[in-house]
Steps between C-alpha positions, in 0.01 A plus 500: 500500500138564665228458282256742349241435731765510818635886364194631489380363861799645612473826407090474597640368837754761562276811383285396764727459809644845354177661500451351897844693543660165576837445455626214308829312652551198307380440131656195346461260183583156595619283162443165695156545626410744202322721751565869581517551908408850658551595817362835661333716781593733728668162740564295160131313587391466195632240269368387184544241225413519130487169314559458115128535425496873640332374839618621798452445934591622775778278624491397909 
């Protein structure tokens, strides 16, 4: 399960590619990394990857 910290920069993260009107393709908790993957953008460009601690980067 994602942490506390993870959840809530999730939803922070998602609200704001919503409000961007971009669409999200791939969202995804990963139980051996502990890290929660998004991928979005109008050509799937943007990727991002939030860590236990609630910190998150864009991914290249």
């Amino acid at each position: 399960m994602p942490t506390s910290e993870q959840a809530y920069t999730a939803v922070f993260i998602c609200q704001m590619l919503s409000n961007m009107l971009q669409p999200i393709t791939v969202f995804r908790y990963d139980k051996k990394f502990k890290t929660i993957y998004i991928q979005a953008g109008l050509n799937d460009s943007l990727e991002i990857l939030i860590t236990e601690e609630g910190d998150w980067d864009f991914e290249q």
